[in-house]
C-alpha positions as CSV (number, residue, x, y, z in Angstrom):
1,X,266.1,124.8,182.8
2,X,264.2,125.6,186.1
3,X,265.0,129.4,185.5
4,X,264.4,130.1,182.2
5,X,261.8,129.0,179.4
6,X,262.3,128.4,175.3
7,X,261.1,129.8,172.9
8,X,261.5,128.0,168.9
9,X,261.2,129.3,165.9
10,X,260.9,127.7,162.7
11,X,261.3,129.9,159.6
12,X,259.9,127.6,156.3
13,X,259.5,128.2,152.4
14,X,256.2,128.5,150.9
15,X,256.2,125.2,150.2
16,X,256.1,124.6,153.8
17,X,260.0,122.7,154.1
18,X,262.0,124.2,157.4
19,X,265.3,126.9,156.4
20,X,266.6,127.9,159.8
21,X,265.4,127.8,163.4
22,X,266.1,130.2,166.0
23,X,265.8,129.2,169.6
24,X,266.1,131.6,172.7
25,X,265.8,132.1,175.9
26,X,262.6,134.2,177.2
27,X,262.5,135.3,181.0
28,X,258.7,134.5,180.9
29,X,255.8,133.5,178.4
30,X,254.9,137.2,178.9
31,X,254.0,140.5,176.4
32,X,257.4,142.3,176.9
33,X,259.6,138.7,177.0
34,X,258.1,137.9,173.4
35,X,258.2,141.2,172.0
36,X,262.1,141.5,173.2
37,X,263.0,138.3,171.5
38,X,260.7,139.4,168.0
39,X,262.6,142.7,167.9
40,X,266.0,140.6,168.0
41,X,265.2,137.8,166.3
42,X,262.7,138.3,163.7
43,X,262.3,140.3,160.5
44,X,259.5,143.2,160.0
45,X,258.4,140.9,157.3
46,X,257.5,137.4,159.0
47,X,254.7,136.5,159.5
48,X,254.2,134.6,162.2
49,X,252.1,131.3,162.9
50,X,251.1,130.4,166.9
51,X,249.3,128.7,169.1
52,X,246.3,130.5,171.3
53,X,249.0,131.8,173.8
54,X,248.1,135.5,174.0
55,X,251.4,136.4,174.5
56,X,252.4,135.6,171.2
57,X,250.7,138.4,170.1
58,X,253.0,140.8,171.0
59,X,255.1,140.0,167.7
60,X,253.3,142.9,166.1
61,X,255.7,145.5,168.2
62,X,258.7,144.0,165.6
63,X,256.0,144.5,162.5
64,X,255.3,141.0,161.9
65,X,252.3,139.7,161.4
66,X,250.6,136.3,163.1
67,X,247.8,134.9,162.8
68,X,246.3,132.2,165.4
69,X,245.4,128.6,165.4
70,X,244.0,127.7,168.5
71,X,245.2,124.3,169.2
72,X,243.7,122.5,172.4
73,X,245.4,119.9,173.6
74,X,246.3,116.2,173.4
75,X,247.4,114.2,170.0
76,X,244.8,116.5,167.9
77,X,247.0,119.6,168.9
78,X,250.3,118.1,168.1
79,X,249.5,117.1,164.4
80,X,248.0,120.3,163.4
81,X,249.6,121.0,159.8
82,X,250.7,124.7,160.6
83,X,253.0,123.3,163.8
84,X,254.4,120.4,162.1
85,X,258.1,121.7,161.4
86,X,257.9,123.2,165.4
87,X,257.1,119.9,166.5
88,X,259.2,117.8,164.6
89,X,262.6,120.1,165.2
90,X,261.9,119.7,169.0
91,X,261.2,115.9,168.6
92,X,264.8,116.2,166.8
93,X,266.3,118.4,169.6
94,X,265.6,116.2,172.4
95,X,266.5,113.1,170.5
96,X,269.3,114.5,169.0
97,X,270.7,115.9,172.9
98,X,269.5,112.7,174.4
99,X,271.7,110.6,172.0
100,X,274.8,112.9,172.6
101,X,275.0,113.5,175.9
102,X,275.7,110.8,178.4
103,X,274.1,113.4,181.3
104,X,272.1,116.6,180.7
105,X,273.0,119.4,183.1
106,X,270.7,122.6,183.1
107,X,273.7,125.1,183.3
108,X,274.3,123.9,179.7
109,X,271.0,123.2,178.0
110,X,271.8,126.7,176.5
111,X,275.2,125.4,174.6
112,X,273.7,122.2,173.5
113,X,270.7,124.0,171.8
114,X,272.7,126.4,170.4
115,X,274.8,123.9,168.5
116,X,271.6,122.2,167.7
117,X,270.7,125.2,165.8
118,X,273.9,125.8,164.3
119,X,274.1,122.2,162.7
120,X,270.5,122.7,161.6
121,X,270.6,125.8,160.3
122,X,274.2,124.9,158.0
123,X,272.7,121.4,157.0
124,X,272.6,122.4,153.4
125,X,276.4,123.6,153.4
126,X,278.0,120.4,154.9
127,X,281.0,121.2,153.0
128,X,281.5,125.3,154.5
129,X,281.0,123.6,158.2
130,X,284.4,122.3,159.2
131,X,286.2,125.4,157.5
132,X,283.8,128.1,159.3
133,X,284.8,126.3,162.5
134,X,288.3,126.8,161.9
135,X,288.1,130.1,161.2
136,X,286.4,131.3,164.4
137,X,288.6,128.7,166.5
138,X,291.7,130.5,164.8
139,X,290.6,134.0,165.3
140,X,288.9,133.7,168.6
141,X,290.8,134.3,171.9
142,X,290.8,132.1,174.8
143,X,288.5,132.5,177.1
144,X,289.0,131.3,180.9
145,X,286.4,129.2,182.2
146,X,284.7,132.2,184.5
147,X,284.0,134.0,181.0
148,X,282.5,131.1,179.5
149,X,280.4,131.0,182.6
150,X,279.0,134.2,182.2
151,X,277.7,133.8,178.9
152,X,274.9,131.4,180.0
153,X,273.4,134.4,180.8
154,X,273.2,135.4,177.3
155,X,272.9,132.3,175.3
């Protein structure tokens, strides 16, 4: 992942319990990178929790709302309550990619995450899983390696 950085979302209940994530690929911890992936990955109506990374404030151009917790750093940072779900998931990711993988190559850190999040985000709907999977290996073409190549880019 030398080129690219990764940005997680975790979308909760009110009761605080994680529903979904949603992890992407930013160019840079910069204004237009966030507000890029906000406007394609978030709602108007979120409201959005983060750390004292300016940057982050740039959810407002997708009409969310945020509010900021600055955090510091060391073990006080990691167990604020508002970041608990964020840190947990990536404790989760890396384990759970760790635990797979015999080697981790960087070209396909964006594949492994995103079945990562499509595991988490079905979790509750073990039963739908296998049948969804047939349905898109059924009506989806094959693809020669050079196109799976080029969406990397995209993931």
């Amino acid at each position: 992942m030398t080129s690219s950085l990764w940005l997680r979302e975790v979308e909760t209940t009110s009761d605080g319990k994680p529903v979904r994530i949603k992890l992407g690929r930013v160019s840079a911890f910069s204004n237009q990178a966030l507000s890029a992936f906000a406007k394609r990955c978030l709602g108007p109506s979120c409201s959005v929790v983060r750390d004292g990374l300016q940057c982050f404030a740039s959810v407002t151009d997708a009409g969310c709302t945020h509010q900021a917790i600055k955090t510091g750093s060391g073990v006080a940072a990691v167990r604020k309550p508002a970041f608990t779900w964020v840190n947990t998931t990536l404790g989760n990711i890396k384990a759970a990619i760790v635990g797979t993988y015999r080697s981790i190559n960087s070209k396909h850190v964006p594949r492994y995450l995103a079945e990562f999040e499509y595991r988490f985000n079905r979790r509750y709907d073990l039963a739908a899983m296998l049948p969804r999977l047939c349905w898109a290996s059924v009506r989806t073409t094959p693809m020669p390696y050079r196109l799976l190549k080029l969406a990397e880019v995209y993931a």
